[in-house]
Each structure stands twice: as C-alpha cells, then as structure tokens.
C-alpha positions as CSV (number, residue, x, y, z in Angstrom):
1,X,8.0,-1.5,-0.1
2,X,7.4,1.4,2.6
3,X,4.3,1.9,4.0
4,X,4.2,5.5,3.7
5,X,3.5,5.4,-0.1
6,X,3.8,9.6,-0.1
7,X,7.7,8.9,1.0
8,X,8.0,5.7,-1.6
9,X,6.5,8.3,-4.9
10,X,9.8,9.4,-5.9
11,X,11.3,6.3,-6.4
12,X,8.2,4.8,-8.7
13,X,6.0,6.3,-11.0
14,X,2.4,7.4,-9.4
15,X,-0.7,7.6,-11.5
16,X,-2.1,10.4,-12.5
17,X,-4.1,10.8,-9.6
18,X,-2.3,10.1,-6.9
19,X,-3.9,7.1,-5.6
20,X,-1.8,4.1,-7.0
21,X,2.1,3.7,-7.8
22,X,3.3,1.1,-9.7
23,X,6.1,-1.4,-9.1
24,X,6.4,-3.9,-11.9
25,X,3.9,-2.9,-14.0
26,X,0.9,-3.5,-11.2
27,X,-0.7,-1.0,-9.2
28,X,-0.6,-0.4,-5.4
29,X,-2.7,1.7,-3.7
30,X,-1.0,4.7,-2.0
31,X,-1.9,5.8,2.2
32,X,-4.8,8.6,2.0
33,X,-2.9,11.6,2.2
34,X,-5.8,13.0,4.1
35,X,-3.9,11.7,6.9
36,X,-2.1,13.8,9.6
37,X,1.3,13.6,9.4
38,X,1.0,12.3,13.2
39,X,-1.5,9.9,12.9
40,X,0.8,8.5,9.5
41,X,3.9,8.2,11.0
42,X,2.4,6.4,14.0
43,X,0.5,3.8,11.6
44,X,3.8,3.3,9.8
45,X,5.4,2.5,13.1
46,X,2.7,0.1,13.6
47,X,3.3,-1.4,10.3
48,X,6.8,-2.0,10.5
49,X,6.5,-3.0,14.0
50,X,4.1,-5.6,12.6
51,X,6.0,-7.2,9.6
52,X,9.2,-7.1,11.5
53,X,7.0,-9.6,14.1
54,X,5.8,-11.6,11.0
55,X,9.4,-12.3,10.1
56,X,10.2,-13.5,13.8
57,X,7.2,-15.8,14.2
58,X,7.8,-17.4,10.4
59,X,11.8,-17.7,12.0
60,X,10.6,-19.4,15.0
61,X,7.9,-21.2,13.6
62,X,5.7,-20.0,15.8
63,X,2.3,-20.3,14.1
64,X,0.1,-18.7,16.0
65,X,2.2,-15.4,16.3
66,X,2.2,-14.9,12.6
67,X,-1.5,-15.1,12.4
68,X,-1.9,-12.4,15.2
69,X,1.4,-10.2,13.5
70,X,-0.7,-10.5,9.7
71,X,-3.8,-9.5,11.5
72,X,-1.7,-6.5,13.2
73,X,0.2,-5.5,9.6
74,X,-3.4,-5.9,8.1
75,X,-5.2,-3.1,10.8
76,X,-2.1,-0.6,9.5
77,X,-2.3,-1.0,6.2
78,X,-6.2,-0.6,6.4
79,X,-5.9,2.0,8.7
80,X,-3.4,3.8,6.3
81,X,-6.1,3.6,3.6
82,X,-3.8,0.7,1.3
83,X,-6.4,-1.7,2.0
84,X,-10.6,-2.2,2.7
85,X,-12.4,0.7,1.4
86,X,-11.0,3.3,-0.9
87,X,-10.3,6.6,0.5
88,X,-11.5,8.6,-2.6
89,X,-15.3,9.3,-3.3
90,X,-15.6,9.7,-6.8
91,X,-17.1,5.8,-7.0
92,X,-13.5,5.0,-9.0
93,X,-13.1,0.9,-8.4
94,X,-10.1,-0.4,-6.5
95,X,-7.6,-1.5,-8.8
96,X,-5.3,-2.1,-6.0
97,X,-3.1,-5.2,-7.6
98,X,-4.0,-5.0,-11.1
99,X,-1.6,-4.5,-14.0
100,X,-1.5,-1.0,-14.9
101,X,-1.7,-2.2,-18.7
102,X,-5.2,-3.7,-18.2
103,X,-6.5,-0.8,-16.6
104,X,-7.9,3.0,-17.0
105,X,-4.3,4.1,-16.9
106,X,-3.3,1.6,-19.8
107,X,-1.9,4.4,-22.0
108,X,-0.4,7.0,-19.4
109,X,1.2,3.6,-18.0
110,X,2.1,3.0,-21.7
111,X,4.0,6.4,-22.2
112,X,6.0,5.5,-19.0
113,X,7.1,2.1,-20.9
114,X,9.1,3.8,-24.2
C-alpha cells in the first residue's frame, strides 16, 4: 500500500467520507487531505525512504536499524495523519484496522460486496 492514500482511492473503494479505504474488507485510514501537496509529498518520501530501510536492516539483520527505521516509518505515517490522533473533529472513533462489516459502514461496505 502507498502512503499517499489520496493517490491509492482509485484503486480501492473509500468510505463514504473519505477518511478510510478498504483493502480486504478492513479499513485503513487515509492521509488528512488538509495537507499541502508539498508537505505530502515530502512525508511520502520520508515514508518510503523509511520502509525501504526497514527492509535493509531485516536483510542484514541488523536489529537495531530496524527499530530506528519502524520508529522513522511510524513519525510519517503519524505525520501523514494514518496513525495517532484522527484528523477529523466531529468526535467519530478511529476504526483504523477494523473490518468494514463490523463497523458504521457495515451496509454501504455491504452494497460494495454484491
């Protein structure tokens, strides 16, 4: 999956309201497209930058350099608004993860299903 959720929508079905897509039936919360378009695109670099370091630390065995890369590709996606605090401010829970079935978009998810 992309980091920039906004560039990943076409290829998955996004809820109603724009904050989750879902890939397998579970939901994953899409970047805050109150973002720049600047500020995104550098965060993304940062991202990929950071799991492309995971993958050489877990090559190399390198333990320590995968906890620092994790810790980097966490700061992005936090930073992108796909993890910590939600980015909308209606008081809407994070269902970040959940199956779309067992959640408040159990029946738009269901019309997607037929």
């Amino acid at each position: 999956m992309t980091a920039d959720r906004s560039a990943a929508a076409p290829d998955y079905p996004v809820t109603p309201d724009g904050r989750y897509f879902v890939v397998r039936g579970r939901l994953w919360r899409r970047s805050n497209p109150a973002l720049a378009a600047d500020v995104r695109t550098a965060l993304v670099k940062e991202l990929m930058d950071a799991r492309r370091a995971v993958g050489v630390a877990l090559r190399s065995g390198d333990g320590a350099g995968e906890t620092q890369a994790r810790r980097q590709v966490d700061q992005a996606k936090r930073a992108l608004g796909e993890r910590g605090p939600v980015w909308w401010e209606d008081g809407a829970p994070d269902l970040n993860r959940h199956m779309a079935r067992n959640t408040p978009y159990a029946s738009w998810f269901a019309t997607l299903e037929r």
